[in-house]
N, C-alpha and C positions, 0 to 999 in steps of 0.2 A: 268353694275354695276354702281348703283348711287354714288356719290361722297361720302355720309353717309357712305355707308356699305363698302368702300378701308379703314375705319375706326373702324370695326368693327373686332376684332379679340378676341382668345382665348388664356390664357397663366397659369402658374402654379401659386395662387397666394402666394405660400412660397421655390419656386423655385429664379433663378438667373438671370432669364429675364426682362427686362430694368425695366417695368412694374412691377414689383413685386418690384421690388429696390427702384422705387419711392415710394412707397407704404410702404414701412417699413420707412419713413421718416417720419410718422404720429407719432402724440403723443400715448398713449395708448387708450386714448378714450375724446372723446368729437365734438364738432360740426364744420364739413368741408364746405367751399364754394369751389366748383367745377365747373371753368370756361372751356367751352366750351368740355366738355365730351364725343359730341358724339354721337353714340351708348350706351356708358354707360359701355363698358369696366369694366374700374378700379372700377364704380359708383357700381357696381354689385358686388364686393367682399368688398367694406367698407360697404354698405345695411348690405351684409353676417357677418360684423366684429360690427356689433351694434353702426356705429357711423349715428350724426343724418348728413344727407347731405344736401345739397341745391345746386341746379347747375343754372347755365347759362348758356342756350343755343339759338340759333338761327331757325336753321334747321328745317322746321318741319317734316321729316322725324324720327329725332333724337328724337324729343318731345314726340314724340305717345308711344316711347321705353320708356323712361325716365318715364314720367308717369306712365304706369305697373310696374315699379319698386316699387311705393310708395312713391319718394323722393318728395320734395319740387321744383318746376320746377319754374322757373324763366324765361317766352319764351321775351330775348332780344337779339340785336344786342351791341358786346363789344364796338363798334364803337363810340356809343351815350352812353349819361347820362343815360339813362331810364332805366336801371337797377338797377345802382347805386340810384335812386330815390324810387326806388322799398325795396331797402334795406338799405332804409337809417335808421340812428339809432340802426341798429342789429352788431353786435360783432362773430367773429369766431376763433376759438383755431388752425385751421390750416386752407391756402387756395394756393389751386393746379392748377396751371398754366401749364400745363405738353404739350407740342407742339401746342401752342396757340397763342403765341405773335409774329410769325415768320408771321401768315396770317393777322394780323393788319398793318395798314396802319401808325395808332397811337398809339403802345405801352404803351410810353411812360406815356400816357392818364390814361391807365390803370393800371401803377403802382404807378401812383399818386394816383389814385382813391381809389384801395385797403388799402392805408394809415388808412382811413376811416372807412375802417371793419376788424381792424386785432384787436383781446384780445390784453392785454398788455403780454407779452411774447410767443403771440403766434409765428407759423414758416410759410413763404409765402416758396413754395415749388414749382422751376420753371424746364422745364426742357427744351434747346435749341436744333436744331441742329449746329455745328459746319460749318462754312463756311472754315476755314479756312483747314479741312481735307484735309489732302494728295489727295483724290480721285481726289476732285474739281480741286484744283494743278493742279496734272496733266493731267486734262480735259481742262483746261485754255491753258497749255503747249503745247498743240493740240490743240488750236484755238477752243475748243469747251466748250459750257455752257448752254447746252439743259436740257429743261425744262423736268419731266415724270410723272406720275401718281402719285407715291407715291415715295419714299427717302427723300436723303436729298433736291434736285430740283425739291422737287413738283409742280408741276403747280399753286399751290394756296400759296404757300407761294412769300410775297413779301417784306419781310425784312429780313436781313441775321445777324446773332449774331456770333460773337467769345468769346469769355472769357473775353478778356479787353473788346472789348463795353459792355457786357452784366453786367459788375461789375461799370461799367460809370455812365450806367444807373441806374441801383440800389443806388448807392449813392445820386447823381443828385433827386432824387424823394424822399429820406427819408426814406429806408433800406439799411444797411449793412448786406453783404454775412458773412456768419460762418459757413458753408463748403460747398466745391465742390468736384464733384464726375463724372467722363467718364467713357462713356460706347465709351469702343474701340473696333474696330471691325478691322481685318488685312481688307487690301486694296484690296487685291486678292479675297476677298470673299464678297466685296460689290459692287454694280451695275456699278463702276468705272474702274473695274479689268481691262477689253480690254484696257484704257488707261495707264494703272500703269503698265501694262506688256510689254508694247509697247516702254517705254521708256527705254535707254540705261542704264545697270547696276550703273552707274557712278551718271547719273540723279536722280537715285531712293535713293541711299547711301546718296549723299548729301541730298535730302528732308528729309530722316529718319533722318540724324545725324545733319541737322539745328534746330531741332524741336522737344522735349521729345513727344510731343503731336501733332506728324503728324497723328496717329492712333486713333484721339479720334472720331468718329461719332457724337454722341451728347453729350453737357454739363447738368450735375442736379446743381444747389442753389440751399439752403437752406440760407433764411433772413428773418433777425428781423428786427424790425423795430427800427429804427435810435437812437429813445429815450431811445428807451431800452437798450443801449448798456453799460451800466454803472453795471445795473441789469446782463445783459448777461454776461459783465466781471465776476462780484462776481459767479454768477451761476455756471459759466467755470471753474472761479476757483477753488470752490469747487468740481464740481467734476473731476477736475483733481488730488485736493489731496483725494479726497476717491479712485479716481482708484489708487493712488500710494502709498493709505493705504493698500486697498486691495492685488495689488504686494508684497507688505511690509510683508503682511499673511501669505502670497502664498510661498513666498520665505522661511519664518522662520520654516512654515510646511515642504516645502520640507526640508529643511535644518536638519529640526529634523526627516527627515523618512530616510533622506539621511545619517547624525548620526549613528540612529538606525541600521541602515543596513551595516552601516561601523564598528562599534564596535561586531555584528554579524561579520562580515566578519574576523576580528580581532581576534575573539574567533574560529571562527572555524582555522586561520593560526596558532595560535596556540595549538591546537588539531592537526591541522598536522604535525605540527613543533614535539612535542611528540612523534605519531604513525613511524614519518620517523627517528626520533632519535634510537627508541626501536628497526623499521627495521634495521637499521643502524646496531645497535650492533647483532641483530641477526643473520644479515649476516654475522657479523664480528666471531662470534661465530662457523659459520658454515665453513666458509673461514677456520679456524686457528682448526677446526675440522679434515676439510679435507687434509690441508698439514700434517696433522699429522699421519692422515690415509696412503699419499703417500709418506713418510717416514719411516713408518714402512713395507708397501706394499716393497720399495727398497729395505729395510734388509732383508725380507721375502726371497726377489729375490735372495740377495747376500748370505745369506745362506745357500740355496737351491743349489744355483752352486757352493758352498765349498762342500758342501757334496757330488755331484756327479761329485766334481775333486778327493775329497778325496776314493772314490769308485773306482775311475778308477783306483788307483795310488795303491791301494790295488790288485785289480784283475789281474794286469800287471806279476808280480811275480809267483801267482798262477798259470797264461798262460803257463809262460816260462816253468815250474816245469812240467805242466802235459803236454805238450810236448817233453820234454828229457826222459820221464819214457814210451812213445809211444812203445810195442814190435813190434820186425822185424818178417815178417810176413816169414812163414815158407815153403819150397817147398817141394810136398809131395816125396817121396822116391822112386825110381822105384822098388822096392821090392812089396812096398802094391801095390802100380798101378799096377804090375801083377797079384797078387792075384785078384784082384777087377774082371778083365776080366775075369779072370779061373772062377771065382763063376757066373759072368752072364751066360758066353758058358753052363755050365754046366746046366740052370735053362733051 
């Protein structure tokens, strides 16, 4: 694999992958200078997004691609003037520095330079790796600081940024940052993991809890240029009172659907309030039915056993009577019981 093509990858470009994120840092439309691109990656979805590009690159591997693209090719080293001589006198609305200043020798150089060719409000959109990530730490911590193919110790990078330098810098040359943004990535899941695991629980807690920003792999800027900052204030300011007009919208709508749906909510408690009143009484109706029902049901009862007390208390009397009137039952006469025998003998 040539050095080019460890450079050459594919990603979503309205997904959430680094590359994409830098990429939504662009204005809507208008014309990008695109320092040292590569393959042409990113170069290849702003072509697709209709802005006009122009890149610098060196490589000529890289060249041959760029070219079938269509762009505007710029074949320089950032090292030297000769680019910047190339482009002198032209203006651009944005310009993309995106993992480029870390293999300069002279950065520095070059963010002097782009002073040069930035519109007036345009955004210089950088993006670093982070030296000071946890991984590295803890690779340090273990005596070790080897170079690899591609990460954050790539073999071709040879200057290291954290956040304070890289905001040092920016000042020091004539842009001011007005926002950053990290791409974090857990430690366990980047090419440092064997060493991050290897340290004692105790090791790890502390590097996490000395640092919000142990976890960040690389840093994005986004900077204006220095003069502009007066403009930039007013700009900001503005739209930060349109976004907190907009809230201000947002809020009074819900407010008023939230209302809505409360004074709804309101009318139907009261619709219930009625329906469980009128239950109410109905039950109550029914309730003062039925004791009434089991109050008469009692007297029913208690009636009914007066009457077959008072039957008893009748028939008692009658008993006695038609037992004293019972006749005594007669024995027959030895008279007829002889006869009786003479009439059978006789048959």
């Amino acid at each position: 694999m040539s050095d080019i093509e460890r450079y050459n990858y594919a990603f979503d470009p309205d997904g959430d992958e680094w590359a994409a994120r830098l990429l939504r840092r662009l204005p809507p439309q208008g014309s990008v200078l695109e320092l040292g691109p590569g393959p042409g990656a990113m170069t290849r979805v702003m072509v697709d997004r209709g802005y006009s590009v122009t890149v610098v690159e060196y490589d000529p591997g890289a060249l041959e691609s760029l070219t079938a693209m269509g762009v505007e090719v710029i074949a320089g080293n950032l090292e030297t003037d000769d680019w910047v001589k190339q482009l002198e006198g032209r203006r651009f609305d944005a310009i993309l520095a995106c993992d480029v200043l870390e293999h300069l020798r002279w950065p520095d150089h070059v963010l002097k330079a782009l002073t040069s060719l930035m519109q007036p409000m345009g955004q210089l959109i950088i993006s670093i790796p982070n030296v000071s990530y946890a991984g590295i730490v803890a690779g340090l911590m273990h005596g070790t600081f080897d170079y690899t193919q591609t990460g954050l110790l790539d073999q071709t990078h040879i200057r290291f940024f954290t956040r304070r330098s890289m905001e040092k810098a920016l000042l020091e040359y004539g842009w001011t940052p007005r926002a950053w943004e990290p791409y974090r990535l857990p430690v366990e899941r980047s090419e440092f993991a064997w060493c991050w695991s290897a340290l004692p629980d105790a090791q790890r807690q502390n590097l996490a809890s000395a640092c919000t920003d142990f976890d960040v792999y690389e840093w994005m800027v986004v900077a204006t240029l220095s003069v502009d900052t007066p403009t930039w204030v007013i700009k900001e300011a503005r739209a930060t009172a349109e976004k907190l007009r907009d809230e201000m919208l947002a809020m009074k709508l819900q407010h008023a659907q939230e209302h809505a749906s409360l004074l709804e909510h309101q009318k139907a408690f009261a619709e219930a309030k009625v329906i469980i009143a009128t239950q109410q009484q109905e039950l109550e109706t029914l309730r003062s039915g039925l004791e009434k029902q089991q109050i008469q049901m009692q007297q029913l009862q208690q009636l009914q056993q007066l009457q077959q007390l008072q039957q008893m208390q009748h028939m008692q009397p009658i008993q006695q009577m038609q037992s004293a009137q019972l006749p005594v039952t007669q024995q027959p006469s030895p008279r007829v019981s002889w006869l009786g025998r003479l009439r059978r003998w006789l048959r």
